[in-house]
N, C-alpha and C positions, 0 to 999 in steps of 0.2 A: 490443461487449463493455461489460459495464456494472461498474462497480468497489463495493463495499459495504467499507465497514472497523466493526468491534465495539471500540471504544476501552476498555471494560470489559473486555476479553481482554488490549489488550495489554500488554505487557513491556517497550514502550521501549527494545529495542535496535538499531532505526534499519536495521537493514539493508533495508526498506524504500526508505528514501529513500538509501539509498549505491547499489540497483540502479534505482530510477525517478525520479528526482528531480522529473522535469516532474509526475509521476502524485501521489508523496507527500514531506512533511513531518513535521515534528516540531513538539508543542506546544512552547513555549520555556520553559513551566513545570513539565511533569513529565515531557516527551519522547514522551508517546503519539504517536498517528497522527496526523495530521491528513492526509486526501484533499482532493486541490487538484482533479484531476478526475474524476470519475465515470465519462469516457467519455475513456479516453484516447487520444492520436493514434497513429496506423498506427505510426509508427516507435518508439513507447512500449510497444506490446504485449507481445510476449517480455519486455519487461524487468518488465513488472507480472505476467506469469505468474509469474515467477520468481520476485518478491516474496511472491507468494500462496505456492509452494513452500517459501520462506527462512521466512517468519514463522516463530518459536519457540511464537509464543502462541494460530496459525493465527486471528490476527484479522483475514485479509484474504482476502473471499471472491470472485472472479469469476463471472460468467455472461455466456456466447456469446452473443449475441444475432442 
């Protein structure tokens, strides 16, 4: 799985990083995304699917790999 995030889309409201925290952050300047990894670990997955799902601003795109 490889993780893509569009920081131009988002909305900064973090739920993102409340369901994967190891996968994402937050700027500390204006709260976008910030992707810590690209290729997140086995036990990380579901929860960055979910994130992809949650986004409001669908700035967080997966692909299978």
């Amino acid at each position: 799985m490889k993780i893509s995030v569009d920081t131009e889309k988002c909305v900064a409201s973090g739920q993102c990083v409340l369901l994967a925290p190891e996968t994402f952050d937050q700027n500390e300047e204006d709260g976008t995304v910030v992707l810590l990894a690209e290729e997140p670990p086995a036990g990380e997955r579901d929860a960055a699917r979910q994130a992809e799902l949650t986004c409001p601003a669908a700035a967080i795109r997966l692909a299978e790999a």
